[in-house]
C-alpha positions as CSV (number, residue, x, y, z in Angstrom):
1,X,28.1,71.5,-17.4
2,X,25.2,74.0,-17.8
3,X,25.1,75.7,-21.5
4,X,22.6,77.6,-23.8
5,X,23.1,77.8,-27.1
6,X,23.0,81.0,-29.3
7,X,21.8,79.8,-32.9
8,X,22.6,81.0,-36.2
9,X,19.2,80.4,-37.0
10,X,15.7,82.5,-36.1
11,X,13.5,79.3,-34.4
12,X,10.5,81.6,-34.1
13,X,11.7,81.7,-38.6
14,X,12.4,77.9,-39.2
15,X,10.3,76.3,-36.5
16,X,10.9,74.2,-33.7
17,X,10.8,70.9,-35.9
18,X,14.0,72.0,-37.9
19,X,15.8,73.2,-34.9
20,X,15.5,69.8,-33.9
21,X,16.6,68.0,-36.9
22,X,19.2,70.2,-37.4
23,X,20.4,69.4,-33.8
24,X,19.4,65.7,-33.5
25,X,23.0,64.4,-34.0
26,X,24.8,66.4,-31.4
27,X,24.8,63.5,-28.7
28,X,26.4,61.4,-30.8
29,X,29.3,63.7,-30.3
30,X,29.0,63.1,-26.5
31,X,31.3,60.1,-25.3
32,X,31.2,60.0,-21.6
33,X,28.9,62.8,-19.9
34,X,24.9,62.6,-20.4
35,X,23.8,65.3,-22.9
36,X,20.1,66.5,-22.4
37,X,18.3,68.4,-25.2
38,X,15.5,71.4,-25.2
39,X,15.1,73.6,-28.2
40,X,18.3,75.2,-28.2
41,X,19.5,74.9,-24.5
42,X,22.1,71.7,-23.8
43,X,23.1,70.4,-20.7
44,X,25.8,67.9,-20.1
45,X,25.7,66.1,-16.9
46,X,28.1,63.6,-15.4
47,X,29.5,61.8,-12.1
48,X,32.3,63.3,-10.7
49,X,34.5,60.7,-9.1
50,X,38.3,60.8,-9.6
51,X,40.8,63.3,-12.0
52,X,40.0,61.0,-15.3
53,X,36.4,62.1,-14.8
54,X,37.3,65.7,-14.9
55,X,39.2,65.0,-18.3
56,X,36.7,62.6,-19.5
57,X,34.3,65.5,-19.3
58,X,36.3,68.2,-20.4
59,X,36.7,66.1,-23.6
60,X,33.5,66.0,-24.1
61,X,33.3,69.6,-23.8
62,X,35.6,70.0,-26.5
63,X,33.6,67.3,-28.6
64,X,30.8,69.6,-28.2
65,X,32.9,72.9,-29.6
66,X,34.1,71.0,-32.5
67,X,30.7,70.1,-33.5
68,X,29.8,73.8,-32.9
69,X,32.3,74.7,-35.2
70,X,31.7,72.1,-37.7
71,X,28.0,73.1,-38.2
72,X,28.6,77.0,-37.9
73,X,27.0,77.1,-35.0
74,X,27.6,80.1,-32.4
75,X,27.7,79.6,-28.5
76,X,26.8,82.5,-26.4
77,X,29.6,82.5,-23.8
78,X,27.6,85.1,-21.4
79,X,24.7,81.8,-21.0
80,X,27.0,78.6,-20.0
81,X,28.2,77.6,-17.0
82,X,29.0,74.8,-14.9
83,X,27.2,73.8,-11.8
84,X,28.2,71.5,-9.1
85,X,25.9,69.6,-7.2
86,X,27.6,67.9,-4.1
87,X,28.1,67.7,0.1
88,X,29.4,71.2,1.5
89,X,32.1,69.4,3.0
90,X,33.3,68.1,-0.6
91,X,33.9,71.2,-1.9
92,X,36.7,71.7,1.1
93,X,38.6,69.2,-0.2
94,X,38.4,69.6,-3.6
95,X,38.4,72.8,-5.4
96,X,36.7,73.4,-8.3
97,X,37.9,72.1,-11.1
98,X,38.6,74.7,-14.3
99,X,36.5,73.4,-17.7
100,X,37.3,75.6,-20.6
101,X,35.7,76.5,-23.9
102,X,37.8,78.3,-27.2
103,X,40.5,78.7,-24.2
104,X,37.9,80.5,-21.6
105,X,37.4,79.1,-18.4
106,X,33.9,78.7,-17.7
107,X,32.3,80.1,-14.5
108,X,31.0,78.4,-11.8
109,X,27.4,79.1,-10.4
110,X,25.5,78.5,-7.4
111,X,22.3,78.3,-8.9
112,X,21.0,78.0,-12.5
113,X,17.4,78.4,-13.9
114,X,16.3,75.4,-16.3
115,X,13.2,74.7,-17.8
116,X,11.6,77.0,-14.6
117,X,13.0,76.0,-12.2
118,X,15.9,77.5,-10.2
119,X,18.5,74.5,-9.3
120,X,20.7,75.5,-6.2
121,X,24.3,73.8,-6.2
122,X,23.2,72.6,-2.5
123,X,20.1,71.2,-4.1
124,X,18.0,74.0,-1.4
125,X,14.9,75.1,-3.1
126,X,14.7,78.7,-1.3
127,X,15.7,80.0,-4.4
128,X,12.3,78.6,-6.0
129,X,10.1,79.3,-3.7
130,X,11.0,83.5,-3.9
131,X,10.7,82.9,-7.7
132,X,7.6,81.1,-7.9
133,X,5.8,83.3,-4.9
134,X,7.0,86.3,-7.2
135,X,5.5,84.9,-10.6
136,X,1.8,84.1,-8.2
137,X,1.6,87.7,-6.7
138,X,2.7,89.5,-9.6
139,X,-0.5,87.0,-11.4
140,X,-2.8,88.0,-8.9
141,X,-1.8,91.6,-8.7
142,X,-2.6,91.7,-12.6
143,X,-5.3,90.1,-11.9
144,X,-6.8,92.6,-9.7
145,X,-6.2,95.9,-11.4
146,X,-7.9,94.0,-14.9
147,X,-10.7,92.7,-12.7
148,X,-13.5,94.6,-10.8
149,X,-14.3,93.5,-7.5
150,X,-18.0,93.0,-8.2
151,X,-17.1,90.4,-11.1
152,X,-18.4,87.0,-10.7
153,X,-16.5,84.6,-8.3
154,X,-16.3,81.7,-10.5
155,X,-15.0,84.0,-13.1
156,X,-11.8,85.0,-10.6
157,X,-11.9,81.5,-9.6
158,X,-10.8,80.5,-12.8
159,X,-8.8,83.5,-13.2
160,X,-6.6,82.3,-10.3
161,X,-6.6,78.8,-11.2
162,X,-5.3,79.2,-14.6
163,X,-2.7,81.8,-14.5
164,X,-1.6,81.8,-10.5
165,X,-1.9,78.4,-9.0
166,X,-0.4,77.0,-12.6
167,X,2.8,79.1,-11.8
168,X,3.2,77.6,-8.2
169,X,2.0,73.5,-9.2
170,X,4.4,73.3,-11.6
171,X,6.3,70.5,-11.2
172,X,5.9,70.5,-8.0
173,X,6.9,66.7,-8.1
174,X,10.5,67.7,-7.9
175,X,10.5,70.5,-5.6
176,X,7.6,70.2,-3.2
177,X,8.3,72.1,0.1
178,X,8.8,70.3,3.5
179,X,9.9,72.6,5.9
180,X,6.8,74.6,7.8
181,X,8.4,77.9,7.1
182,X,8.4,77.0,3.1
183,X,4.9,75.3,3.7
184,X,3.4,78.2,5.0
185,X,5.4,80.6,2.5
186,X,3.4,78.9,-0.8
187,X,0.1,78.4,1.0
188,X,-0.1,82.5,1.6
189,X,-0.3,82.8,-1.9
190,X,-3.9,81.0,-2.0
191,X,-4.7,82.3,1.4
192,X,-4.5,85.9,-0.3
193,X,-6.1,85.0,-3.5
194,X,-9.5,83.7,-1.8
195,X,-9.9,86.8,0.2
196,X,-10.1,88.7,-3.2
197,X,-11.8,86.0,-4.7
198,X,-15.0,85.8,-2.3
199,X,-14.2,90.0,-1.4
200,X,-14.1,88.5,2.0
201,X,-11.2,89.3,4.3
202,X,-12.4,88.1,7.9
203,X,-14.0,84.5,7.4
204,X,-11.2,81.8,8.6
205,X,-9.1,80.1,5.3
206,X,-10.8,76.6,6.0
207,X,-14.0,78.5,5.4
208,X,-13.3,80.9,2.4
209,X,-11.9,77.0,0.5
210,X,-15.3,75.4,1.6
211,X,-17.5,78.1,-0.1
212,X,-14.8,78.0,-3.5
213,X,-15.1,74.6,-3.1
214,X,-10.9,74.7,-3.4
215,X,-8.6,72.1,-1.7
216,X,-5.2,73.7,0.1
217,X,-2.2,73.8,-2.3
218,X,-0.4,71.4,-0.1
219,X,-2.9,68.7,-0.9
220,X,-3.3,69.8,-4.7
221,X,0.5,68.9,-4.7
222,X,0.3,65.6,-3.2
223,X,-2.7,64.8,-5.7
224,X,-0.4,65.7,-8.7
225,X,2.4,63.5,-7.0
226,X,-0.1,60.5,-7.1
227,X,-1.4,61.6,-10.5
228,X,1.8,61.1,-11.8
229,X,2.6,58.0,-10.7
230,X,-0.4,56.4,-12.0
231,X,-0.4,58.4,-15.1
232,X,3.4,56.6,-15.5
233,X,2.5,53.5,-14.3
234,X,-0.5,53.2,-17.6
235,X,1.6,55.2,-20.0
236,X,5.2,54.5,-19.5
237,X,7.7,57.3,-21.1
238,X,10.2,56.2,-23.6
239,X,12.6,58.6,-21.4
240,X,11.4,57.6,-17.9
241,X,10.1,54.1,-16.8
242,X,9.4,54.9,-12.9
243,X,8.9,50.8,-12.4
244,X,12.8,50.3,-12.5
245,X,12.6,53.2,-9.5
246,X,9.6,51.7,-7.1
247,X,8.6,48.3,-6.5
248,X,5.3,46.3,-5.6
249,X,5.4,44.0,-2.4
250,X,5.0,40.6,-4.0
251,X,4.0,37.4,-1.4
252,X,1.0,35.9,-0.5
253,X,0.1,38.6,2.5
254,X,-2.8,40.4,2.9
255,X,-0.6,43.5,2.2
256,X,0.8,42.7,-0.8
257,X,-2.4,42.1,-2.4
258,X,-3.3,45.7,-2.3
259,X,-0.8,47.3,-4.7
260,X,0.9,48.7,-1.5
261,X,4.8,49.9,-2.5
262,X,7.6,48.7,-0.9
263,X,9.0,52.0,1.4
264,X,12.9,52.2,1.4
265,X,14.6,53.6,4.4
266,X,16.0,57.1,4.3
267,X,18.3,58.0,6.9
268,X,18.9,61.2,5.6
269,X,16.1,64.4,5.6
270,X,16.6,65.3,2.0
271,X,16.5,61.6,0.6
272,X,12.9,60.7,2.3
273,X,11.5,63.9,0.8
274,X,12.2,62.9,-2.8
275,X,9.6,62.4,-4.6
276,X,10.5,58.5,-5.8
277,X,10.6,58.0,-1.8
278,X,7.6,60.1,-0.5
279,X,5.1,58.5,-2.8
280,X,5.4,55.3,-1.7
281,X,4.8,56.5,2.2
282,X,1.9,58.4,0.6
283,X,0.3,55.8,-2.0
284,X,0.1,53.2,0.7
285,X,-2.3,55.6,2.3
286,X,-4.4,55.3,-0.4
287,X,-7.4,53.0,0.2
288,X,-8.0,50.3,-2.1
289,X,-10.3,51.8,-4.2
290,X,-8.0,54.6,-5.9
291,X,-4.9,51.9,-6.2
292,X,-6.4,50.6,-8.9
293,X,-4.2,51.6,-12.1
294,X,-6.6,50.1,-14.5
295,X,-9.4,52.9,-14.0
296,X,-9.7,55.9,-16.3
297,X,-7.4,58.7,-15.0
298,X,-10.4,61.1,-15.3
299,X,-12.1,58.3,-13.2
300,X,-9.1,58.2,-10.7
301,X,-8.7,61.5,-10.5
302,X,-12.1,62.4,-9.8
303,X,-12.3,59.7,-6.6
304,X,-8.9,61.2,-5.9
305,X,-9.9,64.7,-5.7
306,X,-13.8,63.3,-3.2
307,X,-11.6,61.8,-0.9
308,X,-8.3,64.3,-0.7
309,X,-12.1,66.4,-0.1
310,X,-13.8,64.3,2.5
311,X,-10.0,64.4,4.3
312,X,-10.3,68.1,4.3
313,X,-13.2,68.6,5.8
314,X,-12.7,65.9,8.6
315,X,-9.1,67.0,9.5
316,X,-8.5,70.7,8.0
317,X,-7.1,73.2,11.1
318,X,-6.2,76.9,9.0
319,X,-3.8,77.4,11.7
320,X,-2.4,74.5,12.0
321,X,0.0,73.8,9.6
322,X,0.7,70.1,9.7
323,X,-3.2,69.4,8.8
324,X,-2.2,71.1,5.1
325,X,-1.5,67.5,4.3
326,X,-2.8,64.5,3.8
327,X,0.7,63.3,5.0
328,X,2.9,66.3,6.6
329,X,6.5,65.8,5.6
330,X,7.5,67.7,8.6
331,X,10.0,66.0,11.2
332,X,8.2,65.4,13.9
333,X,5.4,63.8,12.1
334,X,7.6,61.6,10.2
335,X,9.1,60.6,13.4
336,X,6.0,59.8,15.0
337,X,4.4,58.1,12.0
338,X,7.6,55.7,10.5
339,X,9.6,55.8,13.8
């Protein structure tokens, strides 16, 4: 179940920090479902499996309004909903399920925005790549009318960085495109941006990113995807501990003295794009040098970003969309590279 809270108190008055205190007890009220908390939006997921999980759930919805109502706290019944993630074919069989609240049914919704990110019910992330694209033109186009074409490039470089190519990186971990169509969709967006940045609109793409000195977003994204992985491999989150999700080939073998990962098979198109399964395809393409966790992360990053740089240069086609990558998620080079 999807739900925002409407408080009875101002957090922008009390702060953050009290809004959390005040709240900090509320998954204690939770006995079956998983309750995640952020400022004043709740969510309560669980595992539909069989008619006591519906009731198990709906319980805990209840829990939730009687600790509402205990603490005088007010829920804005235009802002919860529930969402269900499962196969097409599931949702034949089964009908939706009615959850109710202070005896109102709650609606059902195809898609739900949550911390930025727009979360389709058939887990397709069309829906976020309109939104994002939107946020990135609407960035550059502000961009433009407050800045004249004759100002300095580095100063629209960092223009673009900060406030266009932050709205379309952003956690790009969990929804990084695979399909050429969505591929080609997000790169656009920095296509367009380095014709106004260099006031050049006929040199080739591969050439306008060589003068700004700018990799493709599609290999920015798989740097962040290795970024994070070694950033929670040194610094483990209380919350998230990705070394109960990937594992190291152990043996004597030449390979498993490299820090290569053990790859899982995926039968299915949506599983192998997963971020906990993609990186381990991609950090075994990493040479030896930059699987070494015990480096600075500025260090890593840094040999990262030369040789994500020395790959561009080598392999980089602007018309060519499976050279975006330094491993293209598209099917047919999966098939011919794990086949």
């Amino acid at each position: 179940m999807w739900n925002q809270e409407c408080m009875n108190m101002n957090p922008g008055r009390t702060g953050y920090s009290v809004n959390i205190i005040f709240i900090n007890d509320l998954p204690e009220c939770i006995s079956s479902a998983n309750p995640f908390l952020f400022a004043d939006d709740t969510k309560l997921v669980k595992c539909i499996t069989s008619t006591e999980d519906q009731l198990e759930l709906q319980t805990d919805i209840n829990q939730l309004s009687s600790w509402c109502t205990t603490w005088n706290m007010q829920l804005n019944e235009g802002k919860y909903n529930v969402l269900r993630i499962t196969h097409p074919s599931w949702h034949e069989d089964n009908p939706n399920t009615l959850y109710s609240i202070h005896n109102s049914h709650l609606n059902f919704a195809t898609k739900e925005k949550d911390l930025g990110l727009c979360i389709a019910n058939n887990l397709s992330w069309s829906l976020h790549y309109n939104l994002i694209s939107s946020k990135a033109y609407r960035a550059l186009n502000l961009i433009r009318r407050t800045i004249s074409m004759k100002s300095e490039t580095s100063t629209k470089k960092s223009l673009y960085i900060t406030l266009v190519r932050s709205q379309v990186t952003y956690c790009s971990q969990v929804w990084r495109p695979n399909l050429i169509k969505d591929i080609q969709k997000l790169e656009r967006i920095q296509r367009r941006a380095t014709k106004f940045i260099l006031n050049d609109y006929s040199s080739s793409y591969r050439s306008r990113l060589s003068d700004l000195k700018l990799l493709p977003l599609m290999y920015w994204f798989e740097i962040q995807d290795i970024m994070f992985l070694v950033k929670s491999l040194k610094e483990p989150s209380d919350n998230f501990n990705i070394r109960d999700h990937i594992k190291f080939v152990t043996g004597r073998t030449r390979f498993s003295c490299n820090n290569k990962l053990t790859v899982q098979a995926n039968h299915y198109s949506a599983s192998r794009h997963f971020y906990l399964n993609r990186i381990t395809r991609l950090w075994n393409l990493m040479p030896t040098m930059l699987m070494d966790i015990s480096a600075p992360l500025t260090s890593t990053k840094n040999t990262l970003h030369h040789y994500f740089w020395e790959h561009f240069k080598q392999n980089f086609v602007s018309d060519i969309p499976c050279t975006y990558h330094l491993m293209c998620p598209c099917n047919r080079c999966y098939t011919r590279n794990y086949s």
